[in-house]
ROVEXSE-110461 format. One record per atom (N, C-alpha, C, O): z, y, x; residue in one letter. Coordinates in pm, whole numbers, plus 32768, in hexadecimal, padded with zeros to 4 digits. Atoms other than C-alpha are relative to their C-alpha. Example, Ala and Ser with C-alpha at 12.3 -4.5 7.8 and 13.67 -1.06 7.14 Angstrom:
BEGIN
80007F898059A830C7E3E84CEA80008078805AA8042807680C2A7FFA7F897FAES82CA7F968557S8049806D7FB3S805A80DC7FE6S
***
This chain:
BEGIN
80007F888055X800080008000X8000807D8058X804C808F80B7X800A7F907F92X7F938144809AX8049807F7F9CX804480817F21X7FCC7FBF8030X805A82768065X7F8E80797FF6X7F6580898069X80467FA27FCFX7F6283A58035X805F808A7FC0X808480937F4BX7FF57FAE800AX7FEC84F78069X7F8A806E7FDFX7F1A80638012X803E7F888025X7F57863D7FD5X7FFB80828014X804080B97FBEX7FA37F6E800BX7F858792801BX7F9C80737FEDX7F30806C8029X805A7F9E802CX7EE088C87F94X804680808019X809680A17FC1X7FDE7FA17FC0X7F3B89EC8048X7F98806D7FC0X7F2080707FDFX80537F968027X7EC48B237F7AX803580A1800CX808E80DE8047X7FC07F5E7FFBX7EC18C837F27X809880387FE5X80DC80988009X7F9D7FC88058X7FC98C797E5CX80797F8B7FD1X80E17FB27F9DX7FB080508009X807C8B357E39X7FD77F7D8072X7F677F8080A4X800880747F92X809889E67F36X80487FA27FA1X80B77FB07F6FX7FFF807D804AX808888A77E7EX801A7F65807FX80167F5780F9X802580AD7FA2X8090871A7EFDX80177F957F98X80707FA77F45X801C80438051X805286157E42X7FED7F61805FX7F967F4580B1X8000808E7FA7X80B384947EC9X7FCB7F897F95X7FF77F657F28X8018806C8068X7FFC83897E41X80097F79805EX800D7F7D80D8X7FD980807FE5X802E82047E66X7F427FC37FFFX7EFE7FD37F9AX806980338019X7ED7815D7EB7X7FDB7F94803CX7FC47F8A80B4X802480D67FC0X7E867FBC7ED9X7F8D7FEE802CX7F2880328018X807B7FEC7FC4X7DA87F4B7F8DX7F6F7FDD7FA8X7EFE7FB97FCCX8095804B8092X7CBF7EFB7E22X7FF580957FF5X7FA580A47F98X801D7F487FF5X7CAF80967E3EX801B802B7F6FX7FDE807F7F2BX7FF47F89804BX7D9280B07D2BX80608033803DX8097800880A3X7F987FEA7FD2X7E8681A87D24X805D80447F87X8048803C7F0EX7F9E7FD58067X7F9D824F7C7AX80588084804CX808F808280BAX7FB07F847FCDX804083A17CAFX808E7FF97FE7X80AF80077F71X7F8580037FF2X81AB83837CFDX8068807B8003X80DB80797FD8X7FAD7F957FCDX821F84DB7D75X7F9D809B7FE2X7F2980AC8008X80467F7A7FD9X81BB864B7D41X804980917FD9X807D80AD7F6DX7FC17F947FAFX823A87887DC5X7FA2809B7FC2X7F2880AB7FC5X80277F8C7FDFX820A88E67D7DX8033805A8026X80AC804F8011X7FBD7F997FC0X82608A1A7E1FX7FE480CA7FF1X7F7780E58024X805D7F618005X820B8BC47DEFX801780228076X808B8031809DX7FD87FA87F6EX81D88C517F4BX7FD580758033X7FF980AD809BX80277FA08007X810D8D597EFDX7FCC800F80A0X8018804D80EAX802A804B7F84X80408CEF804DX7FC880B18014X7FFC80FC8067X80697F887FE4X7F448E3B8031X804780A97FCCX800D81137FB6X7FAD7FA58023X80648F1C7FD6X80038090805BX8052808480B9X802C7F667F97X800290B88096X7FB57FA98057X7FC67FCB80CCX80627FDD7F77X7EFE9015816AX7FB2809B8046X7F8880B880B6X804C7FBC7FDBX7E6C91458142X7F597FF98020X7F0B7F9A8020X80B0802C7FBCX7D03919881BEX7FD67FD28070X7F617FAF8081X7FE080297FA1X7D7391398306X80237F80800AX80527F5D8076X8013807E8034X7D758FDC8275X809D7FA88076X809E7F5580D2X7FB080577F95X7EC98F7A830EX807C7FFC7FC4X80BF80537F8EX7F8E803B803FX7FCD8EA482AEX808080128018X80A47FDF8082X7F837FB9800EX81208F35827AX80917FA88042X809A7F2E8034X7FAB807D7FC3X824D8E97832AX80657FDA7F83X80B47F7F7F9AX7FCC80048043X82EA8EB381D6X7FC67F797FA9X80037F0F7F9AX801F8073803CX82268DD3811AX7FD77F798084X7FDD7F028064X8012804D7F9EX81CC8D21826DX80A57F7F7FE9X80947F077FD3X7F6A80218012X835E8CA7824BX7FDF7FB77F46X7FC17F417F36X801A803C8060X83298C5080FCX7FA47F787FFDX7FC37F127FC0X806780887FF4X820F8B4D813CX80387FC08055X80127F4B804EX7FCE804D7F9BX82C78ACF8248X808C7FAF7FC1X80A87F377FC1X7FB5809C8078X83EA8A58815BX7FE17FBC7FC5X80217F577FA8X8015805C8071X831289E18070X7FDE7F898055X800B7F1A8036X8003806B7FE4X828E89118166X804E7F9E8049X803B7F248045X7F7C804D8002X83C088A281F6X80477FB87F99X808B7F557FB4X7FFA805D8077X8400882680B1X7FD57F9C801FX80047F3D805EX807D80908003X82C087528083X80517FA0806FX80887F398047X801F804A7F93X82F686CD81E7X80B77F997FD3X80BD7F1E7FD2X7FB780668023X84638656817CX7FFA7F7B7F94X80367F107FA0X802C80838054X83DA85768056X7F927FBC805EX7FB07F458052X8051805A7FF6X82BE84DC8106X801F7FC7808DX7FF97F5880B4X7FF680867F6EX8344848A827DX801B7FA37FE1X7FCA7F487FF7X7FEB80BE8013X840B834981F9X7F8F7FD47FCFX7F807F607FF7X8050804D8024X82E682F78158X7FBA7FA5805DX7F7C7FD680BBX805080347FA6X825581B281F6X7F747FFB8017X7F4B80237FAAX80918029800EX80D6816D8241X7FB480907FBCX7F6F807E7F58X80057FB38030X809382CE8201X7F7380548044X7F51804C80BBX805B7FC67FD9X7F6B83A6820CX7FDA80797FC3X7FB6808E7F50X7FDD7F4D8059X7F79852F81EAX7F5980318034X7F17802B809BX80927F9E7FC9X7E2C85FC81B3X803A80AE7FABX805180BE7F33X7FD87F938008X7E97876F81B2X7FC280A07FFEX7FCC80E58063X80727FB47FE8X7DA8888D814EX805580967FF3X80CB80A47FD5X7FCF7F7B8019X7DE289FA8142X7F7080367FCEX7F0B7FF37FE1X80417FE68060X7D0E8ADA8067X7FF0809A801AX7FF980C7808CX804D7F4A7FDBX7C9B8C718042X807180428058X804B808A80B4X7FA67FAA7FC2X7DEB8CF780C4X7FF07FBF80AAX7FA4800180F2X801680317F86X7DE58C498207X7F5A8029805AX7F3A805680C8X80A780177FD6X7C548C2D8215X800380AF802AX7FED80BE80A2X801E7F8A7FDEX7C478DA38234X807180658064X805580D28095X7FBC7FC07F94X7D6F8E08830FX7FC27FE28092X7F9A7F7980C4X7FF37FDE7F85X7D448E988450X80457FBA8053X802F7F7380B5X7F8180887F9FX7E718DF184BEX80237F6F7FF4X80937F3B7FFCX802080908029X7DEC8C8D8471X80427FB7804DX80A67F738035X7FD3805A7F65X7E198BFB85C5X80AF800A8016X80E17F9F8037X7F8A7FDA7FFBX7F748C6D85D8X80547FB47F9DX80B37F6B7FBAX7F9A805C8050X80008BDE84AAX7FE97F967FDEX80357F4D7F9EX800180B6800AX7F648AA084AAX80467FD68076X80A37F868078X7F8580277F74X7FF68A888606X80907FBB7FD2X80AF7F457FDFX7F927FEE8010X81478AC7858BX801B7F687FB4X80727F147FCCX7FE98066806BX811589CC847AX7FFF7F7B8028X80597F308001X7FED80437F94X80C188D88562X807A7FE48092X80A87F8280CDX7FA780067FA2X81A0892F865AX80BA7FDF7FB7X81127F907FDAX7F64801B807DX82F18935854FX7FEC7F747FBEX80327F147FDDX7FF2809E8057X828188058455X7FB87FC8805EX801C7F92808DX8061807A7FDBX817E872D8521X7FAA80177FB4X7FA17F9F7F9DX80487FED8078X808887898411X7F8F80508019X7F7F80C98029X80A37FB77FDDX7F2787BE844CX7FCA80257F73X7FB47FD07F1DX803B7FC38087X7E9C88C58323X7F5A7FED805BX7F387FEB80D1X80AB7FDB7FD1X7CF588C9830CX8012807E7F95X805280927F2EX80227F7C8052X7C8F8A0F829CX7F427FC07FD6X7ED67FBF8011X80A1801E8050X7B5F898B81AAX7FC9807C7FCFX801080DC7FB3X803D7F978031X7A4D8A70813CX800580187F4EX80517FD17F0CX7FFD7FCC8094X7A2F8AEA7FD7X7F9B7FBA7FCEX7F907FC07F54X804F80418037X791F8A147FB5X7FFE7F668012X7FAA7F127FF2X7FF980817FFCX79B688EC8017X80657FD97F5AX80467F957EF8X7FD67FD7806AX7AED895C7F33X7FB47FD57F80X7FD87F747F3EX803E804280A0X79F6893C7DF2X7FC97F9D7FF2X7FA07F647F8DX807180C67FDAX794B87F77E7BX809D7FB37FC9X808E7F797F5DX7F5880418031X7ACD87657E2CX8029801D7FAEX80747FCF7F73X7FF67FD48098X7AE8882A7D12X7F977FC57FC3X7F7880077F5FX80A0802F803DX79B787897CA1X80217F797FCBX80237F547F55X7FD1809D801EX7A2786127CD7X80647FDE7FCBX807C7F6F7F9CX7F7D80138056X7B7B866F7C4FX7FCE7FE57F81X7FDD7F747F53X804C7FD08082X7ACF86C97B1BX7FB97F907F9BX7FD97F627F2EX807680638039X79AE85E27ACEX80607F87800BX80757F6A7F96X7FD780667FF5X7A8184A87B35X807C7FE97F95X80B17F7C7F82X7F877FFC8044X7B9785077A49X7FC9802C7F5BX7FFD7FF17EFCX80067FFA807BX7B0085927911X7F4E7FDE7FE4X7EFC7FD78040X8072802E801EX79BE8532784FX7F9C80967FBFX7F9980C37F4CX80267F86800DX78E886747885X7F767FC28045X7F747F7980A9X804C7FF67FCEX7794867378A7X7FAB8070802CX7F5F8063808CX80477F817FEAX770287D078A6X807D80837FEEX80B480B17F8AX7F857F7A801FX780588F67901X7FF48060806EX7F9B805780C3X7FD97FC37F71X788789FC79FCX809480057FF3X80E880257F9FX7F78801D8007X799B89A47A8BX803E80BB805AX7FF380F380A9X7FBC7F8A7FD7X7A948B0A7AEEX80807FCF8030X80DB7F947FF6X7F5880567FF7X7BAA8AB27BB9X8018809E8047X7FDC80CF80A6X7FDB7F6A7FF4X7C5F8C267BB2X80827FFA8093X80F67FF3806AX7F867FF27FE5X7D4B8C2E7CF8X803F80828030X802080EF8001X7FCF7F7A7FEDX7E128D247D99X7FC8807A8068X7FE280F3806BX80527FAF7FA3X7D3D8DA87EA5X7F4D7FD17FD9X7EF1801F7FEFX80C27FE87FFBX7BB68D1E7E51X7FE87F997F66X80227F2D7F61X80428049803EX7B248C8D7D2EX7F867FCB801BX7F3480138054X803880737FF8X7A488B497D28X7FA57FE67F72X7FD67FC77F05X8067801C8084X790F8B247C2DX7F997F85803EX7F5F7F6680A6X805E808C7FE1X785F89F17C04X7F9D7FD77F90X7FD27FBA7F25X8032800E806AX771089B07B33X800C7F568009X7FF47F0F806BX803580A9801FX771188377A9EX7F9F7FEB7FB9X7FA480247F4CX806280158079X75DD87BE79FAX7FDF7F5A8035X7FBC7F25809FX8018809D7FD1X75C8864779C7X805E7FC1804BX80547F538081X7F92804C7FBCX76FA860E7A56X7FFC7FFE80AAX80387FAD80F1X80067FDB7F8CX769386AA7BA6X800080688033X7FCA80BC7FEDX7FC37FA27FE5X770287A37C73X7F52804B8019X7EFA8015805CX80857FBF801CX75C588867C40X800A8083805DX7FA3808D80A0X800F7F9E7FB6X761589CC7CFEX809980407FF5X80EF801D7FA5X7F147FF97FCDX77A38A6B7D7EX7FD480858036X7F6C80B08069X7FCF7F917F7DX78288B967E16X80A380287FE9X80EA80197F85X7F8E7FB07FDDX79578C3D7E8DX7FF080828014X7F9280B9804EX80197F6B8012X79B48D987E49X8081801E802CX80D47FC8800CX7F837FE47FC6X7AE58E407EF7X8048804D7F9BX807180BF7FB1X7FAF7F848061X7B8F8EC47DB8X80677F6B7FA6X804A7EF57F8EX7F878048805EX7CCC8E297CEBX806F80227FE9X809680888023X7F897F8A8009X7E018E837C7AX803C805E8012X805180CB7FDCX7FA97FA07F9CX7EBC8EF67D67X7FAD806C8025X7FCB80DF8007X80567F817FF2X7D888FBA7DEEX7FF3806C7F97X801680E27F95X80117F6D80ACX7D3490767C8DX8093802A7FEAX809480A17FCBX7FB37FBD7FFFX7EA690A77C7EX801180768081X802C80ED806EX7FF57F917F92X7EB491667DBCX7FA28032801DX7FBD80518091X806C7FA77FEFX7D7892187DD5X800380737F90X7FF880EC7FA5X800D7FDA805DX7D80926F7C89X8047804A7F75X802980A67F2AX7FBF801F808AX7E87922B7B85X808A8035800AX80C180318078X7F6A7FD77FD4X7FE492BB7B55X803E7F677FBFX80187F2D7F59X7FA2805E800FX80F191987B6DX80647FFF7F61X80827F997F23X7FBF7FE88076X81B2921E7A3AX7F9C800E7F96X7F577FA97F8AX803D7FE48059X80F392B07920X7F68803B801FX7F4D80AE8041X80877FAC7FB9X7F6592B8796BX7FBD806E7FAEX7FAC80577F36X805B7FAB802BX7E9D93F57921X7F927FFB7FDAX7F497FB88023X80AF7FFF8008X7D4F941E7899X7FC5800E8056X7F737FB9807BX808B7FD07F9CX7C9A94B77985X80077FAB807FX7FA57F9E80C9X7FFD80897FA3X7D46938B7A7EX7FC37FAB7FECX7F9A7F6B804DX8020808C804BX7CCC928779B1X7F7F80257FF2X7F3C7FDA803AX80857FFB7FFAX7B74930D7965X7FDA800C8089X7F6E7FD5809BX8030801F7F7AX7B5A933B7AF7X7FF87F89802CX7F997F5B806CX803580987FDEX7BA791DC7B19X7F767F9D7FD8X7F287F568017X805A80438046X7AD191537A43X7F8A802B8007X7F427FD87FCEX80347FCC7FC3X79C892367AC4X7FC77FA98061X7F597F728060X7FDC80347F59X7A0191A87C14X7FEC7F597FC8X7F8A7F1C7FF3X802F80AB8020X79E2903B7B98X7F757FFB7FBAX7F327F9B7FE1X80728022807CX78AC905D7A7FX7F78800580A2X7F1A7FBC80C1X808A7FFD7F9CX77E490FA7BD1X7FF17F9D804CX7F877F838084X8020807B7FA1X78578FB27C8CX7FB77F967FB0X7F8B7F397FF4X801C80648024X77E08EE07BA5X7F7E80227FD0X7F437FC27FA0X809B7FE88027X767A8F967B4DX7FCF800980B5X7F61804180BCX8045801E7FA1X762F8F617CD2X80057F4B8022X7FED7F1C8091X801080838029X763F8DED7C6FX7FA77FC67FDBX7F927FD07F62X80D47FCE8044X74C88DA07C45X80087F8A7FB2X7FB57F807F57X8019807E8081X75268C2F7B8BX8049802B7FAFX802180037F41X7F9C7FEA8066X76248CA87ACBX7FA37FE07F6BX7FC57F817F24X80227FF7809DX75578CCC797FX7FC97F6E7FE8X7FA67F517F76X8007807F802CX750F8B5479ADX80747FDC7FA2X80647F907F42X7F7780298056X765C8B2D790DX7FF580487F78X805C804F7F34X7FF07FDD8085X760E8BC077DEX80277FA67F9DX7FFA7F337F9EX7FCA8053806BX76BF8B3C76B3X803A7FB2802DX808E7F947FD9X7FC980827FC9X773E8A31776DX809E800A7FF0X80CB80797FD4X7F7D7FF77FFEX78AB89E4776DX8042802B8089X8011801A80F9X7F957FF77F6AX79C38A4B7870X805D7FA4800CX809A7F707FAFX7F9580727FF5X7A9C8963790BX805780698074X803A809980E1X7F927FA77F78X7BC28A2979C0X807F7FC18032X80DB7F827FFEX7FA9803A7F69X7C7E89D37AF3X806580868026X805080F77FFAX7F877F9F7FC1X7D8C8AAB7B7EX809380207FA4X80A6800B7F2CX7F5D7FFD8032X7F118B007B48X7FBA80787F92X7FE280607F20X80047F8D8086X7E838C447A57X7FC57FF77F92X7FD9803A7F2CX805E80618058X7D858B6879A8X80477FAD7F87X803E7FAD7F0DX7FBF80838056X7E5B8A48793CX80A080407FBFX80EF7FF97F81X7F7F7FD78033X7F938B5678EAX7FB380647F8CX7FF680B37F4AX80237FC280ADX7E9D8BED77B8X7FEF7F987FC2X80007FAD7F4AX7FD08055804FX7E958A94774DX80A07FC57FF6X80DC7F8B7F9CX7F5C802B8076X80008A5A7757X803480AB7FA0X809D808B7F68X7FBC7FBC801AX80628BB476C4X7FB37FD67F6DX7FEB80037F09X80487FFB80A0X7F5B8B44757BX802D7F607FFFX80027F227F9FX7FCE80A78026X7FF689C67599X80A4801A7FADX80CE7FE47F46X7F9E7FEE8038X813C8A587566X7FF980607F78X8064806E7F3CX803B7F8D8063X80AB8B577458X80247F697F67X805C7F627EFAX801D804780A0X805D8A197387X80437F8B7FE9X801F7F2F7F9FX7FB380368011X8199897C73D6X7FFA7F34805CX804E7EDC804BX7FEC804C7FB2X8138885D74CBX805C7FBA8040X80BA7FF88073X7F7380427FAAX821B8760756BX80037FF38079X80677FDE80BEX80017FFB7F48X81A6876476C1X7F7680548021X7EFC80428026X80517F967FFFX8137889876FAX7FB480038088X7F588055808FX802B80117F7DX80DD8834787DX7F8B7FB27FEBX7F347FDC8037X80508021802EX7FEB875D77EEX7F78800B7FEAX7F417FCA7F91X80657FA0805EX7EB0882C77D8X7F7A7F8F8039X7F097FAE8013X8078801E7FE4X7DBD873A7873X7F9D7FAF7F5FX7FC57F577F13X807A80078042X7C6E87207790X8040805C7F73X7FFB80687F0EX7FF67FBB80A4X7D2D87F57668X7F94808B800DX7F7880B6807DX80467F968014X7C49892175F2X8021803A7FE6X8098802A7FCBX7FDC7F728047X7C498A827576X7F63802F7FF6X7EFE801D803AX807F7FA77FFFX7B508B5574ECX7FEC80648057X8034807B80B8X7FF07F497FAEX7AC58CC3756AX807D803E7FB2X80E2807E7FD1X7FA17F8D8056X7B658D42744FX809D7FC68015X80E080297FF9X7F9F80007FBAX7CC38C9774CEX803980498071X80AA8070808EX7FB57FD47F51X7CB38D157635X800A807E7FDFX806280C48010X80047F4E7FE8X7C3B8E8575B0X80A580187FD5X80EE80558024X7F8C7FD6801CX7D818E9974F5X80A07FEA8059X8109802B8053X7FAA80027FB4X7E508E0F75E6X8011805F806EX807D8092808AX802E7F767F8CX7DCD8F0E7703X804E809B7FB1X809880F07FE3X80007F82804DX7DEC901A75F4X80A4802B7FD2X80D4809A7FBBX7F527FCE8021X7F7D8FE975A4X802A8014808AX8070807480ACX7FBD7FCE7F40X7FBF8FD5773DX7FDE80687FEAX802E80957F97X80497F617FFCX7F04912A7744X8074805C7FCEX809480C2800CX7FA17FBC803EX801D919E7653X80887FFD802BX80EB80237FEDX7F4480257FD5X81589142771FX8012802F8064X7FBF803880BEX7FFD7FC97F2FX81E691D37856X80547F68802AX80757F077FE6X7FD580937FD3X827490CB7946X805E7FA17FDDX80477F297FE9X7F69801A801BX83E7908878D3X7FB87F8D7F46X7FD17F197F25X802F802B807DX8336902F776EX7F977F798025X7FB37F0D7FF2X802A80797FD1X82308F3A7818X80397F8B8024X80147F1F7FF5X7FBA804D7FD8X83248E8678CEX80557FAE7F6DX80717F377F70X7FDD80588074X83B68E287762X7F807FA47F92X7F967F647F2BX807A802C803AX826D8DAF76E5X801A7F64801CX80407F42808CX7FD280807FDFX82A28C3C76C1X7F797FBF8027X7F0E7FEE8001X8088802A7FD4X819E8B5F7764X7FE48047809CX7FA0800F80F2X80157FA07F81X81A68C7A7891X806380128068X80BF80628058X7F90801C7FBBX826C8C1E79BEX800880B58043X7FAB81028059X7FD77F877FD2X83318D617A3FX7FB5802C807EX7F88809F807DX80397FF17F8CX829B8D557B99X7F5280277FEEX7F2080818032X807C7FE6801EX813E8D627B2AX7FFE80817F71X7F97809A7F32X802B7F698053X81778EAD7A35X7FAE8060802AX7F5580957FE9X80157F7F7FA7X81258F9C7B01X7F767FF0801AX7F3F80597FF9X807C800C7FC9X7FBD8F207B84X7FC77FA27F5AX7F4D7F947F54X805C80418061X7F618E577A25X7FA880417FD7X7F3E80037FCAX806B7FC48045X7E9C8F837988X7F4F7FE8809BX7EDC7FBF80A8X805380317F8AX7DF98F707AD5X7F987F638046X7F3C7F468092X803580B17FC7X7DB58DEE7B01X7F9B7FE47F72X7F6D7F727F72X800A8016808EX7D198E167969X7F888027800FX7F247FF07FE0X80AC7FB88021X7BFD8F1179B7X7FA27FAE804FX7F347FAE8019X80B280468005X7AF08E397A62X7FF27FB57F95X7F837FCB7F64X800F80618035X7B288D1A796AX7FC4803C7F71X7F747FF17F38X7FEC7FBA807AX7B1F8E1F7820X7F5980398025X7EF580167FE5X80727FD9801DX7A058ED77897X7F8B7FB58045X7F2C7FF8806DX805580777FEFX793C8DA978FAX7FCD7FDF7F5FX7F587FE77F39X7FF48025807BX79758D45779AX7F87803F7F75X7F40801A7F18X80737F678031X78B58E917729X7FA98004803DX7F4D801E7FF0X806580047FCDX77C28E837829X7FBA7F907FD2X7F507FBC7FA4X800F80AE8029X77708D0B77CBX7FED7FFC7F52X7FA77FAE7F11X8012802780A8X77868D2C7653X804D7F387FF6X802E7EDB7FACX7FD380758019X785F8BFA769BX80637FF17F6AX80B9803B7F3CX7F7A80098060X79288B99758AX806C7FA07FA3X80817F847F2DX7FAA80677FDCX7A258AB175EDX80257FD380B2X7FEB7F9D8111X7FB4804D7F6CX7AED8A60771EX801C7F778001X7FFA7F457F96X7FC680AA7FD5X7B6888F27784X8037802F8090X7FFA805F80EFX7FBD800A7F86X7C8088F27878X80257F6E804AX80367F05800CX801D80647F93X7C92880B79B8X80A37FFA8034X80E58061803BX7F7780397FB5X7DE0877C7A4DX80047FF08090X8053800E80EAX80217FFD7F95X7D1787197B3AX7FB38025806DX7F407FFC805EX80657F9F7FB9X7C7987E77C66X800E7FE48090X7FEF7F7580B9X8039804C7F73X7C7E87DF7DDAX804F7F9A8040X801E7F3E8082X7FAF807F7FD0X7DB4870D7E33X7FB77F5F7FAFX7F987EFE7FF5X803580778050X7D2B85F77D34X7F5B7FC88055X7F3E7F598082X805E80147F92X7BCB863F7DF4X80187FA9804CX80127F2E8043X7FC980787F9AX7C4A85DC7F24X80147F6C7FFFX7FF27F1A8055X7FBA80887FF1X7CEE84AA7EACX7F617F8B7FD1X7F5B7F137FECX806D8038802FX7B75844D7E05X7FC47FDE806AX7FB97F668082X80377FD47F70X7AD184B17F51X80517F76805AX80047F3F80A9X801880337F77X7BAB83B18030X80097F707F9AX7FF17F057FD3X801B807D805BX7BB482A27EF9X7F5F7FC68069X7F597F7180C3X8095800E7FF6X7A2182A27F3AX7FEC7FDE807CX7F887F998092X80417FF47FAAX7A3282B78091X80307F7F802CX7FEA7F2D8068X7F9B809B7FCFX7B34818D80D4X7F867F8E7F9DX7F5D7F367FE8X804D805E8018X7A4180B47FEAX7F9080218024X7F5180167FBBX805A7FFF7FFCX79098109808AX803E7FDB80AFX7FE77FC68104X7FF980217F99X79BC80BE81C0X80057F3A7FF6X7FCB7EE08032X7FF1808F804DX7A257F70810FX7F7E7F998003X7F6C7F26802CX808880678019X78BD7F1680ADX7FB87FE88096X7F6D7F8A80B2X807D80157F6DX781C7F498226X80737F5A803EX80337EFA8069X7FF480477FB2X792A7E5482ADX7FF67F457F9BX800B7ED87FD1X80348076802AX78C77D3A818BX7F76800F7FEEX7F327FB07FC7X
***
């Protein structure tokens, strides 16, 4: 039985995810971890990682690393994501990370990122024609599917955390904030030359700001496991109204919004606008949320690769 470690080192939260896998390539998820570390927290334009949240990622992964050393027969694959990928001071704190846990991070591209968001996706729910949006805290990830194949991707350096700090006030947002954001996103997404392939098509959304407008409308309609959200839906006309009461709250009032973890108040209006005005650009109308995205990837990715290693030696 092989142990496989996970770890998803992002903008905005650091995950790990341990699964149990036989050598018949099944497996079963045993353990999983989350953490807020607010990774891309004042980089600034000077794209450099803060020793404040630096310290923060470094407990979380002192954590992780205490659940999975006893683990026997163990095998850790450890990615890092936009906050990392774009600091200046890359080399430096993978060092560290290395040098403190033993723990080799890869800084993957944004286009590997949605290649794993891709296999999370397709291998887990029964989608044949969509775009998948996986909203995170430093870059969002678009993926066309047609036929159940990854048809055309990109990475864009904008997400939560970013539109909150470029843009957005933390407490109660302004108009003329909010129409700048959204501004600032509609022009990223009309230099998108496939984009209008996705017309009508459905959305499937990935990310912590994604899957927290389906729990705040799971708990709306009284759900029992509101964590739950993989393959549940919502309309347009769900998400507009959900966007549209955040709009009306300053922060203290968000944070009571049920469905909406406290830590993520502050950047949700922020993590909402690509997915919302995708929605409008797209004439989509209907979301489908995903559970599973690049950690799940991964685990598809070394499934495939361990049985194709399998078949060369019979």
């Amino acid at each position: 039985m092989k142990n496989l470690v996970v770890i998803d080192l992002g903008s905005n939260s650091c995950r790990m995810t341990v699964t149990e896998v036989d050598a018949h390539g099944r497996y079963q998820t045993v353990n999983q971890l989350k953490r807020y570390v607010r990774l891309s927290e004042n980089m600034g334009s000077e794209k450099v990682l803060q020793p404040a949240a630096i310290e923060r990622t470094m407990a979380a992964l002192t954590e992780f690393k205490s659940v999975y050393d006893p683990l026997p027969n163990k095998e850790i694959k450890a990615v890092a994501t936009a906050a990392v990928r774009q600091a200046t001071n890359q080399k430096a704190f993978l060092k560290r990370v290395k040098d403190d846990l033993d723990l080799t991070l890869t800084v993957i591209s944004g286009v590997s990122e949605a290649r794993y968001d891709y296999l999370g996706v397709v291998n887990t729910l029964p989608m044949v024609n969509g775009l998948i949006v996986d909203t995170g805290g430093g870059s969002s990830e678009l993926i066309l599917v047609q036929n159940q194949q990854l048809k055309h991707v990109v990475s864009i350096p904008l997400g939560s955390v970013t539109l909150l700090q470029n843009y957005l006030e933390p407490d109660k947002v302004q108009a003329a904030s909010l129409f700048s954001a959204m501004t600032f996103v509609n022009n990223v997404f009309n230099d998108i030359w496939w984009l209008r392939e996705a017309m009508n098509l459905p959305i499937i959304g990935l990310g912590g700001a994604n899957r927290t407008l389906a729990k705040i409308n799971r708990r709306k309609k009284n759900f029992l496991n509101v964590e739950d959200v993989h393959g549940y839906k919502l309309t347009a006309a769900d998400c507009y109204a959900t966007l549209t009461q955040l709009l009306g709250l300053d922060l203290a009032e968000r944070k009571k919004i049920p469905g909406l973890s406290k830590e993520r108040a502050d950047i949700i209006i922020g993590g909402l606008i690509p997915v919302i005005l995708l929605m409008r650009l797209l004439d989509s109308q209907q979301i489908i949320f995903s559970n599973a995205g690049l950690r799940d990837g991964l685990l598809f990715d070394y499934l495939n690769q361990a049985e194709l290693t399998q078949a060369k030696k019979d």
